[in-house]
PQR file with spaces between the fields and no chain letter, atoms N, CA, C, O and H, PARSE charges and radii, in Angstrom:
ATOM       1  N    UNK     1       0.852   -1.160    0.000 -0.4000 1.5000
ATOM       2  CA   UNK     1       0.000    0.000    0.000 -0.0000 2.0000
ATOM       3  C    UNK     1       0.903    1.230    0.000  0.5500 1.7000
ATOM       4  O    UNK     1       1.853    1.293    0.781 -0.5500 1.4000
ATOM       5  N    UNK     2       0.677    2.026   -0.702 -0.4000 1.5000
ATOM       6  CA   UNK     2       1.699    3.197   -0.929 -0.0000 2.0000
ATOM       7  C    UNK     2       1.164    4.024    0.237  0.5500 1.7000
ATOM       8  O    UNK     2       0.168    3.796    0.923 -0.5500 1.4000
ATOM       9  H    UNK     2      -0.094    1.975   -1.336  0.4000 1.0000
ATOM      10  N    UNK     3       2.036    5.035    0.317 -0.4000 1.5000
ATOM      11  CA   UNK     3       1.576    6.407    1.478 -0.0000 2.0000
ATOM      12  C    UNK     3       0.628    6.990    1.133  0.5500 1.7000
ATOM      13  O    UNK     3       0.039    7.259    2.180 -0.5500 1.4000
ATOM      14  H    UNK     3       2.845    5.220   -0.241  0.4000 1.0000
ATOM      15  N    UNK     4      -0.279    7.622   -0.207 -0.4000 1.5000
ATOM      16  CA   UNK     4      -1.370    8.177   -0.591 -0.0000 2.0000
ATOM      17  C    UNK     4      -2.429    7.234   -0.237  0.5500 1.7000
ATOM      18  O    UNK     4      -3.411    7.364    0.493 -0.5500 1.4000
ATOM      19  H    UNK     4       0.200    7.403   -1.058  0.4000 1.0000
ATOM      20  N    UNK     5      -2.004    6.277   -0.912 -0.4000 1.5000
ATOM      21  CA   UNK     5      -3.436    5.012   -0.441 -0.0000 2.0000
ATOM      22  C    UNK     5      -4.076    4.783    1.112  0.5500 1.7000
ATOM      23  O    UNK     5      -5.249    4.540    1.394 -0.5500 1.4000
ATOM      24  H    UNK     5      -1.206    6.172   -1.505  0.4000 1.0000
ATOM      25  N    UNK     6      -2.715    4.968    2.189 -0.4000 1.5000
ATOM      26  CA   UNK     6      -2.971    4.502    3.262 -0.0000 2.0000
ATOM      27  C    UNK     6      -3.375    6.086    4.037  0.5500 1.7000
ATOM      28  O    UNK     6      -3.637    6.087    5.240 -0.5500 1.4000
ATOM      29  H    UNK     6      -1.761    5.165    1.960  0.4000 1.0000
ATOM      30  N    UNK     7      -3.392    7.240    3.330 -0.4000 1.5000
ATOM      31  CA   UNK     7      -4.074    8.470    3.681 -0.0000 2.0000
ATOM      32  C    UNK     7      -5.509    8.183    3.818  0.5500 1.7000
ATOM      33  O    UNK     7      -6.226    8.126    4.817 -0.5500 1.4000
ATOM      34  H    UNK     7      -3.179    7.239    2.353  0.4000 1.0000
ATOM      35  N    UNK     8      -5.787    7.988    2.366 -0.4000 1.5000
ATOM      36  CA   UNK     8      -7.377    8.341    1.869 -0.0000 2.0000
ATOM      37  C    UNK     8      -8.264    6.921    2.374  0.5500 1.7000
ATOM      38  O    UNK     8      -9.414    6.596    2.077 -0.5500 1.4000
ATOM      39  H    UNK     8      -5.205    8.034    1.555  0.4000 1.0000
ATOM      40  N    UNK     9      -7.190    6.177    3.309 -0.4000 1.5000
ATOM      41  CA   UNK     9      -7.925    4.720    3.972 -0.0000 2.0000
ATOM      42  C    UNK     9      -8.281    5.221    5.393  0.5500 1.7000
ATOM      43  O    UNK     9      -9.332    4.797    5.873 -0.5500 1.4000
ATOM      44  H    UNK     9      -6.256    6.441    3.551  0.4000 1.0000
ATOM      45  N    UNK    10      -7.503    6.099    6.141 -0.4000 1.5000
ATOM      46  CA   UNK    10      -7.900    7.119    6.615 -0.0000 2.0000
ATOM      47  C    UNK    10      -8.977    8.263    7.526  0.5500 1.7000
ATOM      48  O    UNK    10      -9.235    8.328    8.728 -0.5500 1.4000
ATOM      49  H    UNK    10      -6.649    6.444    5.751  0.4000 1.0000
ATOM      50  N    UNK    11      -9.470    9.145    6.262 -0.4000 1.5000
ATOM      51  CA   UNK    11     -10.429    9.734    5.825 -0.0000 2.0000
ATOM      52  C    UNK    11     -11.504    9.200    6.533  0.5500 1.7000
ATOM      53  O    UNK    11     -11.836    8.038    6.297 -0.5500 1.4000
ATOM      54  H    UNK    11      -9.260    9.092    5.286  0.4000 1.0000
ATOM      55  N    UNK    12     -12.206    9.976    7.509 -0.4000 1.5000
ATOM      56  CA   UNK    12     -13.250    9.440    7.754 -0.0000 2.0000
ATOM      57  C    UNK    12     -14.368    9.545    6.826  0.5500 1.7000
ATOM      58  O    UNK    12     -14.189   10.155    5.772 -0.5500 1.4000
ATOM      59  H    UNK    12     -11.937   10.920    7.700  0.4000 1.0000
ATOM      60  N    UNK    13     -15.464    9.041    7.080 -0.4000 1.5000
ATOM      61  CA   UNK    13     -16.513    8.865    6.206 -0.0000 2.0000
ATOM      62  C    UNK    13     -17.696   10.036    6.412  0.5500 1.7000
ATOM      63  O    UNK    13     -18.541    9.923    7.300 -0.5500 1.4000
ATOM      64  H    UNK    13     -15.609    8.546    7.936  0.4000 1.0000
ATOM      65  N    UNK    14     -17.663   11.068    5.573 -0.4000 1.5000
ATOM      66  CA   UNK    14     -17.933   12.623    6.096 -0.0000 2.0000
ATOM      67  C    UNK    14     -19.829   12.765    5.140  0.5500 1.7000
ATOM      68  O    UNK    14     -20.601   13.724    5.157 -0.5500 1.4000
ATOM      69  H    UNK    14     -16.977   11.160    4.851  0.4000 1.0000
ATOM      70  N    UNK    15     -19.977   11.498    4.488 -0.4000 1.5000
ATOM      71  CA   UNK    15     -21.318   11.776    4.176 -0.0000 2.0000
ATOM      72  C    UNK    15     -22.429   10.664    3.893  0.5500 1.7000
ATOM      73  O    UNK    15     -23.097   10.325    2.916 -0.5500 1.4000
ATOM      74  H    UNK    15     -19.350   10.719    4.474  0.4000 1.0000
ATOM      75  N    UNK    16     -22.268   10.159    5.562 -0.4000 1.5000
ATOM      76  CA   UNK    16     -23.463    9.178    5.989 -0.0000 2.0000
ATOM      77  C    UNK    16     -24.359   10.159    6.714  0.5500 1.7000
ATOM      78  O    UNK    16     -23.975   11.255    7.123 -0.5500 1.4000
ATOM      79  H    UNK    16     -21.726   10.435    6.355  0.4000 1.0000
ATOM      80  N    UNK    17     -25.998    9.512    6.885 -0.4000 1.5000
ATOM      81  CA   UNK    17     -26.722   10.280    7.082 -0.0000 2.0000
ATOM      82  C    UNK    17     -25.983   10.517    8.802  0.5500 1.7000
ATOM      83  O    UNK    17     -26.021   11.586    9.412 -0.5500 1.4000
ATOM      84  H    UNK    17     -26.310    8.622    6.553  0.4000 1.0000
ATOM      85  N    UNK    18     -25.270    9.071    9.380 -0.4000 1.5000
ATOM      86  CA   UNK    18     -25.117    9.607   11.068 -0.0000 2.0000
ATOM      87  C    UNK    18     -24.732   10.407   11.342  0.5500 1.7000
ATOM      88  O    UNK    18     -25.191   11.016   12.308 -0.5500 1.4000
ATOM      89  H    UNK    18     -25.240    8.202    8.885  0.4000 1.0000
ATOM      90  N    UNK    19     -23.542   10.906   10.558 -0.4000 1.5000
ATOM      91  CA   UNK    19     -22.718   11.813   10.059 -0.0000 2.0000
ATOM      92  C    UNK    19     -23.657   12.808   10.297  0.5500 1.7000
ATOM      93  O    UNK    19     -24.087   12.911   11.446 -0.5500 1.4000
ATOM      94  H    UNK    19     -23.168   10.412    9.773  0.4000 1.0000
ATOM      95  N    UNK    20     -24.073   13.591    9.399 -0.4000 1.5000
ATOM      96  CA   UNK    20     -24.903   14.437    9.181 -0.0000 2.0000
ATOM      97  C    UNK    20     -25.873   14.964   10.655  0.5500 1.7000
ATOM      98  O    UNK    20     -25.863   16.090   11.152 -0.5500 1.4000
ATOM      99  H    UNK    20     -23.724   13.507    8.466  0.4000 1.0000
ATOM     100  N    UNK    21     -26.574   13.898   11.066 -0.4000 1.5000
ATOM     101  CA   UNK    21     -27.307   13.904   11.954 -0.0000 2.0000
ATOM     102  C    UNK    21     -26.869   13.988   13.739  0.5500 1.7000
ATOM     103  O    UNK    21     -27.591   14.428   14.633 -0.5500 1.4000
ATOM     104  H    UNK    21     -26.582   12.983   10.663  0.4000 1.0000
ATOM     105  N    UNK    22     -25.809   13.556   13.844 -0.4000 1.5000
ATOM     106  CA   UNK    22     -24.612   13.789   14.518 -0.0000 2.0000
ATOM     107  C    UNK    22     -23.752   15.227   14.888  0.5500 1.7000
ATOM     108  O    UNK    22     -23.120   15.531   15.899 -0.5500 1.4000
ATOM     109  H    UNK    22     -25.222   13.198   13.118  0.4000 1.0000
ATOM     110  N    UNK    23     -23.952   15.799   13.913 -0.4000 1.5000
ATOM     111  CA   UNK    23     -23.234   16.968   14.069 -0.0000 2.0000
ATOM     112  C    UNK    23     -24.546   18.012   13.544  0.5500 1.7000
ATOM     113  O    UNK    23     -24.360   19.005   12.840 -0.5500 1.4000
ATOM     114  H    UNK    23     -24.466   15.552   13.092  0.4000 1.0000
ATOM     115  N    UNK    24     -25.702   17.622   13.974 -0.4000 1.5000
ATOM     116  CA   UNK    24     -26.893   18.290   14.406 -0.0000 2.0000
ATOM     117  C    UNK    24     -27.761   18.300   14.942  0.5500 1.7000
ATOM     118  O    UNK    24     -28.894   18.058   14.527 -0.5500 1.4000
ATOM     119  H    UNK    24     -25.853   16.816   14.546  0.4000 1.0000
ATOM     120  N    UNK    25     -27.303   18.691   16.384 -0.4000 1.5000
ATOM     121  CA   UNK    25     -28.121   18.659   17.360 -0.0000 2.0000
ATOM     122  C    UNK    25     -29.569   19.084   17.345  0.5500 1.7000
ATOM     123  O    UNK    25     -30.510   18.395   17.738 -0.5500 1.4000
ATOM     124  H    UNK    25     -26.382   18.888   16.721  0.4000 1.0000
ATOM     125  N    UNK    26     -29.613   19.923   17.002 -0.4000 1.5000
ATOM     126  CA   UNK    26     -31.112   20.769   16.379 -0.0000 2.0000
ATOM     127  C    UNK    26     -31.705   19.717   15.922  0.5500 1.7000
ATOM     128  O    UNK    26     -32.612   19.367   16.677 -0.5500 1.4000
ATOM     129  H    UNK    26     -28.848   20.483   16.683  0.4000 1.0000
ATOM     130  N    UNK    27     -31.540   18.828   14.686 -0.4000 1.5000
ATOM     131  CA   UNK    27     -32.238   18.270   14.526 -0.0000 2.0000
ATOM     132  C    UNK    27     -33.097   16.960   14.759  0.5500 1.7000
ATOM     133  O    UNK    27     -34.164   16.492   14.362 -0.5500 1.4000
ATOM     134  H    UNK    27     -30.803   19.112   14.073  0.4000 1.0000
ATOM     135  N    UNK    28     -31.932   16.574   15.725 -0.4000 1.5000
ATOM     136  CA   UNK    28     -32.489   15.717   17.014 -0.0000 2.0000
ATOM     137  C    UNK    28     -33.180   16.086   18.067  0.5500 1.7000
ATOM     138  O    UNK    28     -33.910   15.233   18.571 -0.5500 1.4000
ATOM     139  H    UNK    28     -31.065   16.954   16.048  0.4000 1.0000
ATOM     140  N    UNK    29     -33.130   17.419   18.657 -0.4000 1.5000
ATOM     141  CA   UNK    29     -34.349   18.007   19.071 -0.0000 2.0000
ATOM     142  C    UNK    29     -35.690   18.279   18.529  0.5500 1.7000
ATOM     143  O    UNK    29     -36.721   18.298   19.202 -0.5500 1.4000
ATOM     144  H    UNK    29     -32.536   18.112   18.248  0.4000 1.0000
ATOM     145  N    UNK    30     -35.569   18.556   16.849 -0.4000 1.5000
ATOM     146  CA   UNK    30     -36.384   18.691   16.197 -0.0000 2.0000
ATOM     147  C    UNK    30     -37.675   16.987   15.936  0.5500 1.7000
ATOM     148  O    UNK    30     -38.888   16.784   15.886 -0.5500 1.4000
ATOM     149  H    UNK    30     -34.732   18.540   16.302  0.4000 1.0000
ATOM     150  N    UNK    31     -36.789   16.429   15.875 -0.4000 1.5000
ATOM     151  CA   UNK    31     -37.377   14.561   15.223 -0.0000 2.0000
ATOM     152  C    UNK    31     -37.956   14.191   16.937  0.5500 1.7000
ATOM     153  O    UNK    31     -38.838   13.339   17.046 -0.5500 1.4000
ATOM     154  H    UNK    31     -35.804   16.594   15.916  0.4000 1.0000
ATOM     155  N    UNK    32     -37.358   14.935   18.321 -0.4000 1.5000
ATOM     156  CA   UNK    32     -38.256   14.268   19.164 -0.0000 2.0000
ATOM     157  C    UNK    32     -38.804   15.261   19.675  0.5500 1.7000
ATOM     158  O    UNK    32     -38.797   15.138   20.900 -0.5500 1.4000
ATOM     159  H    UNK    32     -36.641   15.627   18.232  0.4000 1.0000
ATOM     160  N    UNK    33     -39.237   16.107   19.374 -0.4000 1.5000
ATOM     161  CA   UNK    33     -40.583   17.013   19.424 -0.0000 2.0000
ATOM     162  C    UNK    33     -41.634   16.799   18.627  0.5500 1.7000
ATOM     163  O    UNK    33     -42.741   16.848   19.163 -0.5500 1.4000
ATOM     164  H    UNK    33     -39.243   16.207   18.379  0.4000 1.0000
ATOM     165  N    UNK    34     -41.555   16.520   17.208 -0.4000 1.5000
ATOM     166  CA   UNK    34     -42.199   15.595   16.225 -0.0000 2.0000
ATOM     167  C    UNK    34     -42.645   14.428   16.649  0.5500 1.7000
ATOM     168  O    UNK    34     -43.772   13.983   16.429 -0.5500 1.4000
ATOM     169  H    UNK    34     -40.655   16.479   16.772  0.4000 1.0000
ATOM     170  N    UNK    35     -41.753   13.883   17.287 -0.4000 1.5000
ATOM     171  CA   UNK    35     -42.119   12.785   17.849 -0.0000 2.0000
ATOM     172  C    UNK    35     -43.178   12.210   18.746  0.5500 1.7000
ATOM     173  O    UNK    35     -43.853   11.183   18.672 -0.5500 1.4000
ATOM     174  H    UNK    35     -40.838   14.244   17.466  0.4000 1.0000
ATOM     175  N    UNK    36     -43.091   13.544   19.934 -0.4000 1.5000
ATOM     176  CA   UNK    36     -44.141   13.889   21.047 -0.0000 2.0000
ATOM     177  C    UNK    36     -45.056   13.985   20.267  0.5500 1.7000
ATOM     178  O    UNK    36     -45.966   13.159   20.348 -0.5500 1.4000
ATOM     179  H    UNK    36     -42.543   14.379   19.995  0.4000 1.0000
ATOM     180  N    UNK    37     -45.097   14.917   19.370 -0.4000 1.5000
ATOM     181  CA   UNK    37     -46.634   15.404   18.735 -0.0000 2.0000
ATOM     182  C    UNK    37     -47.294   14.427   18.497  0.5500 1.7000
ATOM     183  O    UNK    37     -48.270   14.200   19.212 -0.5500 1.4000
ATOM     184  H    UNK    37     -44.358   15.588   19.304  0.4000 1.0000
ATOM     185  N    UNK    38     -46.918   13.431   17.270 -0.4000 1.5000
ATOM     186  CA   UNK    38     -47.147   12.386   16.934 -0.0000 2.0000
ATOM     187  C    UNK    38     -47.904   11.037   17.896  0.5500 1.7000
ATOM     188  O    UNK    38     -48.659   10.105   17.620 -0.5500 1.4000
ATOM     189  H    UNK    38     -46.126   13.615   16.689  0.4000 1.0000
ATOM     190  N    UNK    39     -47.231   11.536   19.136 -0.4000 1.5000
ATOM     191  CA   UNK    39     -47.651   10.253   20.010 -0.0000 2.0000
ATOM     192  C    UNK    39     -48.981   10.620   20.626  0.5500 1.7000
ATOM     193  O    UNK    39     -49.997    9.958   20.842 -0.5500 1.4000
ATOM     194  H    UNK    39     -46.618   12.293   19.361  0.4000 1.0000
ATOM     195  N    UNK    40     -48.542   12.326   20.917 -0.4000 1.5000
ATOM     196  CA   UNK    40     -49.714   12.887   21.554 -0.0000 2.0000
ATOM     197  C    UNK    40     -51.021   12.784   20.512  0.5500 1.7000
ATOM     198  O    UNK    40     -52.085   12.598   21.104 -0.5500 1.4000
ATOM     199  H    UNK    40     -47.717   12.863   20.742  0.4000 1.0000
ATOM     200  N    UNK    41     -51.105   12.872   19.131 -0.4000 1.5000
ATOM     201  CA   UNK    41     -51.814   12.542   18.567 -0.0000 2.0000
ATOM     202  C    UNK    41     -52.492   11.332   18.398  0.5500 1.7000
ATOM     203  O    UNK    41     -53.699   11.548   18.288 -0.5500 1.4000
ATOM     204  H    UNK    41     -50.241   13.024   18.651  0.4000 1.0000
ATOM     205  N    UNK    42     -52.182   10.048   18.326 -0.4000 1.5000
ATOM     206  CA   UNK    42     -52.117    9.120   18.206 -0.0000 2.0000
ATOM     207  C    UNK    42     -53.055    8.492   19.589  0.5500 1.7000
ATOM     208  O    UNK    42     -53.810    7.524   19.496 -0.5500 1.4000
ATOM     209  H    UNK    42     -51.202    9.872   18.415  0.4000 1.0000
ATOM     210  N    UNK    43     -52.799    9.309   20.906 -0.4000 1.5000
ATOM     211  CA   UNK    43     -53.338    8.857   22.214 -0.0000 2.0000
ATOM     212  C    UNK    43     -54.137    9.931   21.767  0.5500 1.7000
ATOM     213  O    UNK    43     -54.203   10.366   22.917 -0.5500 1.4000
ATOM     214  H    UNK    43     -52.185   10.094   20.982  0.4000 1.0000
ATOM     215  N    UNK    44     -54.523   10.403   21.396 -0.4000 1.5000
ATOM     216  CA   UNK    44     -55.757   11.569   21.617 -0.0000 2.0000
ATOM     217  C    UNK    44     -57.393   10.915   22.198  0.5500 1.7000
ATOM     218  O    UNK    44     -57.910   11.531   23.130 -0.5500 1.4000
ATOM     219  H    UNK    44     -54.469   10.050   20.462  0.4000 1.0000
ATOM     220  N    UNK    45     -57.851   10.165   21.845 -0.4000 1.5000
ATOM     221  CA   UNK    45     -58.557    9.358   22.257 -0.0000 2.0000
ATOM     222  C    UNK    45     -58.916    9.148   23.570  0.5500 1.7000
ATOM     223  O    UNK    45     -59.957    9.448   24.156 -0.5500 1.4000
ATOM     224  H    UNK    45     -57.431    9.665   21.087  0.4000 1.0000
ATOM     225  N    UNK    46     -57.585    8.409   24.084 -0.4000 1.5000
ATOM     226  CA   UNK    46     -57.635    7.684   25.432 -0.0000 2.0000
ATOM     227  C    UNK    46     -57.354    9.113   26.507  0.5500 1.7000
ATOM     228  O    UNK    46     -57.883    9.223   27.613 -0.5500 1.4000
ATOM     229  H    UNK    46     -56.740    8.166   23.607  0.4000 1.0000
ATOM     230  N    UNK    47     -56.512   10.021   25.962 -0.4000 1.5000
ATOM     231  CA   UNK    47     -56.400   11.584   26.862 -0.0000 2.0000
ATOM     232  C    UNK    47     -57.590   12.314   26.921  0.5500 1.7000
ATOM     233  O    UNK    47     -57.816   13.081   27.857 -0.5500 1.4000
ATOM     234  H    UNK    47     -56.082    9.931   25.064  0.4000 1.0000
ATOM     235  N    UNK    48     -58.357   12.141   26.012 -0.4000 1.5000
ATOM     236  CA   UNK    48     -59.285   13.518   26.019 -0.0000 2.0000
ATOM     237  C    UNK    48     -60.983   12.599   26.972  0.5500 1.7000
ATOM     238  O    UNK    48     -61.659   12.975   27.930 -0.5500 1.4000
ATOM     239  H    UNK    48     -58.174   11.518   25.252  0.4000 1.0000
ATOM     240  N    UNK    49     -61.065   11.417   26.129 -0.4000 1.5000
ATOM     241  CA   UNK    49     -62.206   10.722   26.949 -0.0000 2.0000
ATOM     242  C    UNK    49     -63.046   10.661   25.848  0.5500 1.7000
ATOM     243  O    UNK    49     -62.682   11.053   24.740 -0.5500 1.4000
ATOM     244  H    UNK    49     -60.516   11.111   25.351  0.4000 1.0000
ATOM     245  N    UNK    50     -64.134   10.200   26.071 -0.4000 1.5000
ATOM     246  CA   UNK    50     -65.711   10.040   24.919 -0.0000 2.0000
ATOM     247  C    UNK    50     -66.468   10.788   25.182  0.5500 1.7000
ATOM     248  O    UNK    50     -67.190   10.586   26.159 -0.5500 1.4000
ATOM     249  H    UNK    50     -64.429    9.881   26.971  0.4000 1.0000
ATOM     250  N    UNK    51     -66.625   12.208   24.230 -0.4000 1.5000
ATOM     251  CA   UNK    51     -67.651   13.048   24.209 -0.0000 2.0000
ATOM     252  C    UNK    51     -69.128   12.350   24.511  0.5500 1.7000
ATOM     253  O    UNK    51     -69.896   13.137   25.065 -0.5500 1.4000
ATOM     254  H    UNK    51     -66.039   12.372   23.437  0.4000 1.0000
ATOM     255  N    UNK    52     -69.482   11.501   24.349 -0.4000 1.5000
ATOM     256  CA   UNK    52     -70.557   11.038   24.491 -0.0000 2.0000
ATOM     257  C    UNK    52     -70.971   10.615   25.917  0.5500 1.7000
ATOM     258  O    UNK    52     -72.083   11.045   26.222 -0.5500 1.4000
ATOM     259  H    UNK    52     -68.858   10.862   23.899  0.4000 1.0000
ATOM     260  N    UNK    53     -70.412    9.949   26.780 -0.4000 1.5000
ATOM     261  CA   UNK    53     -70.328   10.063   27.733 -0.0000 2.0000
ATOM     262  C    UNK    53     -70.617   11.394   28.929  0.5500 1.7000
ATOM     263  O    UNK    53     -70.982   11.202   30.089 -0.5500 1.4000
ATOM     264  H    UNK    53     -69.509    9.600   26.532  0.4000 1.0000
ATOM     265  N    UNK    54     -70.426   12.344   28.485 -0.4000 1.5000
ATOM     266  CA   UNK    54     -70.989   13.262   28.911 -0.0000 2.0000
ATOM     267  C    UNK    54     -72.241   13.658   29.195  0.5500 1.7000
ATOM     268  O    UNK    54     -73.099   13.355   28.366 -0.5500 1.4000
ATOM     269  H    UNK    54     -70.129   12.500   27.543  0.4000 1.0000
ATOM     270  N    UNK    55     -72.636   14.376   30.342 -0.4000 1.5000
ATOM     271  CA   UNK    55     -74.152   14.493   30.991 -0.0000 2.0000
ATOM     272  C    UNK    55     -74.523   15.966   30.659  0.5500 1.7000
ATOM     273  O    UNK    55     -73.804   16.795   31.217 -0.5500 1.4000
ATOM     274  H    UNK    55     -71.939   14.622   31.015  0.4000 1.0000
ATOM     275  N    UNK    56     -75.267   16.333   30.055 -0.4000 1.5000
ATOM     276  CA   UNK    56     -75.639   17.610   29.485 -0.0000 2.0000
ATOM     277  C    UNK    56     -76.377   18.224   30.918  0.5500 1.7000
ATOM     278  O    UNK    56     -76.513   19.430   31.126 -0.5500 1.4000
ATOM     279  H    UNK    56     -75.851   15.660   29.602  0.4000 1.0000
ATOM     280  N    UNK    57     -76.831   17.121   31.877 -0.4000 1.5000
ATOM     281  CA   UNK    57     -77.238   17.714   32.900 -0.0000 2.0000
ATOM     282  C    UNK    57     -76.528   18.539   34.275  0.5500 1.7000
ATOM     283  O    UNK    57     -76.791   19.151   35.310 -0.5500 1.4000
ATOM     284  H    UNK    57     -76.721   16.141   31.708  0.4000 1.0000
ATOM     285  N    UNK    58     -75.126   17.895   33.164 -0.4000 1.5000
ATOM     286  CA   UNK    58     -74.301   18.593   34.992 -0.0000 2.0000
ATOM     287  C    UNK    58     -73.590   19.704   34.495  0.5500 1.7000
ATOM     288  O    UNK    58     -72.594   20.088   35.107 -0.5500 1.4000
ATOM     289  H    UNK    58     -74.912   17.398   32.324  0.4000 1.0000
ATOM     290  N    UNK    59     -74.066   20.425   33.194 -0.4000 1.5000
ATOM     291  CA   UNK    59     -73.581   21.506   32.919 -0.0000 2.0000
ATOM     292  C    UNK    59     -73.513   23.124   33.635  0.5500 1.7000
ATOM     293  O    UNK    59     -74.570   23.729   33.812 -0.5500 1.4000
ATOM     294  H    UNK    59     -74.876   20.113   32.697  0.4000 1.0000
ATOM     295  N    UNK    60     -72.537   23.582   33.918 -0.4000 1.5000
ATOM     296  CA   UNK    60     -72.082   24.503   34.846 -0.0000 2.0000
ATOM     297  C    UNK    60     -73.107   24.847   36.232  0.5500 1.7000
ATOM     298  O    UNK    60     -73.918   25.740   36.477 -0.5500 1.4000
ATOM     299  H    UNK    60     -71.678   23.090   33.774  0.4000 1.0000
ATOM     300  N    UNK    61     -72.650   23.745   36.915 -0.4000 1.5000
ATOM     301  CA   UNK    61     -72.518   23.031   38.176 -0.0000 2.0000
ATOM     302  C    UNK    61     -71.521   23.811   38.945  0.5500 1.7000
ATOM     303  O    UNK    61     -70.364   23.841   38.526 -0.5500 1.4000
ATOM     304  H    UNK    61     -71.991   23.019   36.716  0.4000 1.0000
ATOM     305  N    UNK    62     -71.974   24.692   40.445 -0.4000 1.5000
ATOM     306  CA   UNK    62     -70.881   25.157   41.158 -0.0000 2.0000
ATOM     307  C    UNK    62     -70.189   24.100   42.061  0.5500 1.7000
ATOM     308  O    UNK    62     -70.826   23.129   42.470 -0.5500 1.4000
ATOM     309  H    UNK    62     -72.914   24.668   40.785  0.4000 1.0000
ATOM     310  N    UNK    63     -68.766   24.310   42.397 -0.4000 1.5000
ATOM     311  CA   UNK    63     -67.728   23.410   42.956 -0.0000 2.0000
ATOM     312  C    UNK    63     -68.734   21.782   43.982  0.5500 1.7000
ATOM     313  O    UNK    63     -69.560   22.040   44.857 -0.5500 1.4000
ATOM     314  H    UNK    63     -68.248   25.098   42.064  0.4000 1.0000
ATOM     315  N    UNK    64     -68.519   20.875   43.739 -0.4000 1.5000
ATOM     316  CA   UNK    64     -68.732   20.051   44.758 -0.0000 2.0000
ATOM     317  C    UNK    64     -67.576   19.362   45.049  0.5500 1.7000
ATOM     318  O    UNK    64     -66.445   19.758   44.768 -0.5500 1.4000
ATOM     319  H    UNK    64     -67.848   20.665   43.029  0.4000 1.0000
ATOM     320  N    UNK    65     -67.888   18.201   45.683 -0.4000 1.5000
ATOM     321  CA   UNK    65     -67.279   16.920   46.318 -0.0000 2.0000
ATOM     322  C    UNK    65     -66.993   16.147   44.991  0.5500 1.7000
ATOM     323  O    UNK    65     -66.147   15.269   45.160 -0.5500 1.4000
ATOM     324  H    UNK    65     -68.807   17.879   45.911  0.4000 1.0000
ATOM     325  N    UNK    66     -67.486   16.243   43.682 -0.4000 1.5000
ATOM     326  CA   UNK    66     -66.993   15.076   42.593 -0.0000 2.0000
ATOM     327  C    UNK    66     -66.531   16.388   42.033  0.5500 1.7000
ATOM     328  O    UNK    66     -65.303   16.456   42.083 -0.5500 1.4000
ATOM     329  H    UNK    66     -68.173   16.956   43.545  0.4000 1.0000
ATOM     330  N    UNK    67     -66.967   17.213   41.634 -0.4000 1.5000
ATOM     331  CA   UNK    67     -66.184   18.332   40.463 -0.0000 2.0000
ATOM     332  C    UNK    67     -65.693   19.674   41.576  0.5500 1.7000
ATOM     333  O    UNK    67     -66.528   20.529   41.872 -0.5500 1.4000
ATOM     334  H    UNK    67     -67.964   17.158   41.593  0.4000 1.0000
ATOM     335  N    UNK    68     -64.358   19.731   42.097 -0.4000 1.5000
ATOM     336  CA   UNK    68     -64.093   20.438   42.716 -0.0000 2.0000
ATOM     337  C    UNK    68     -63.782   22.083   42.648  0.5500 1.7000
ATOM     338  O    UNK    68     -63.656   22.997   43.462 -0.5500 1.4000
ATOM     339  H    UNK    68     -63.679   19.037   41.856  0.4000 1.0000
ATOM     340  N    UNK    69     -63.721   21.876   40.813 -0.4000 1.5000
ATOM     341  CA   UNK    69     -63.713   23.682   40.389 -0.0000 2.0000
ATOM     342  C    UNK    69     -65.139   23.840   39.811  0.5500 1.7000
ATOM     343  O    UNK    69     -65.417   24.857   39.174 -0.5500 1.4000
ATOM     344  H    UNK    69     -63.824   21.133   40.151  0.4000 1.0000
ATOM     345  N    UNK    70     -66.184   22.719   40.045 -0.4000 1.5000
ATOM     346  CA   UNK    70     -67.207   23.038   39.354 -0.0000 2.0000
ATOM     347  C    UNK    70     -67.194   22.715   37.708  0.5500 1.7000
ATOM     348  O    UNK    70     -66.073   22.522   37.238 -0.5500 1.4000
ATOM     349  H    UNK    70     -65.958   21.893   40.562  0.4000 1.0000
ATOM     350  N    UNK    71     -67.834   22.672   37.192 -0.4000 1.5000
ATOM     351  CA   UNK    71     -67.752   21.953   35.649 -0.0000 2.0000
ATOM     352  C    UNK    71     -68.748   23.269   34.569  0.5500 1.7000
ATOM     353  O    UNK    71     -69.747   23.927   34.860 -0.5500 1.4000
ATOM     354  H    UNK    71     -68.745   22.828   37.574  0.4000 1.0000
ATOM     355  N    UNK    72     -68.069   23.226   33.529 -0.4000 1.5000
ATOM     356  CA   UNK    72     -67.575   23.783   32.231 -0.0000 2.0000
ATOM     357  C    UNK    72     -69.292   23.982   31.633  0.5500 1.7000
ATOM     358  O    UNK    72     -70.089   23.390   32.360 -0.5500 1.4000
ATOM     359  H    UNK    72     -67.258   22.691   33.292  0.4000 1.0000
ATOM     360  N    UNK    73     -69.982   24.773   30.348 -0.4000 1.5000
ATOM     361  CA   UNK    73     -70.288   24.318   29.047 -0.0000 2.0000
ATOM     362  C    UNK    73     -70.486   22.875   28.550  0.5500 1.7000
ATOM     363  O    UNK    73     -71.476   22.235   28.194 -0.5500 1.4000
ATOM     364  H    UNK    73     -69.335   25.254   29.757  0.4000 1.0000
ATOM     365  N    UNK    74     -68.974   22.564   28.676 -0.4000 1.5000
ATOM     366  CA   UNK    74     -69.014   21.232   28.342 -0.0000 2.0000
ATOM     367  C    UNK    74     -68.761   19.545   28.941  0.5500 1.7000
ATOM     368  O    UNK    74     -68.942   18.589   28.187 -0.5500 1.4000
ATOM     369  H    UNK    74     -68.170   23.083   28.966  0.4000 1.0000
């Protein structure tokens, strides 16, 4: 192996995506904020509850023993 050859053997490898992604932090902050969203979307369902389920009768209700700030409109 000559001296040029055993240079450019060397050389690190300057354009893999790890590479890239590695020496950008930002955008690893970026992919798990995306990420959150995504999940938070995805559970939306099981977080928010079944509109239906709801009692049109206990609409803005002052504070008790089950709803302690009192309940909403909705």
């Amino acid at each position: 192996m000559t001296v040029a050859a055993a240079q450019i053997a060397r050389v690190p490898n300057r354009s893999g995506m790890w590479y890239f992604v590695r020496r950008n932090p930002t955008l690893v902050g970026g992919l798990f904020v995306l990420a959150l969203v995504a999940l938070a979307a995805l559970m939306a369902p099981l977080i928010a509850g079944d509109p239906i389920l709801a009692k049109p009768v206990n609409r803005l209700r002052p504070p008790s023993q089950v709803n302690w700030l009192g309940t909403d409109q909705l």
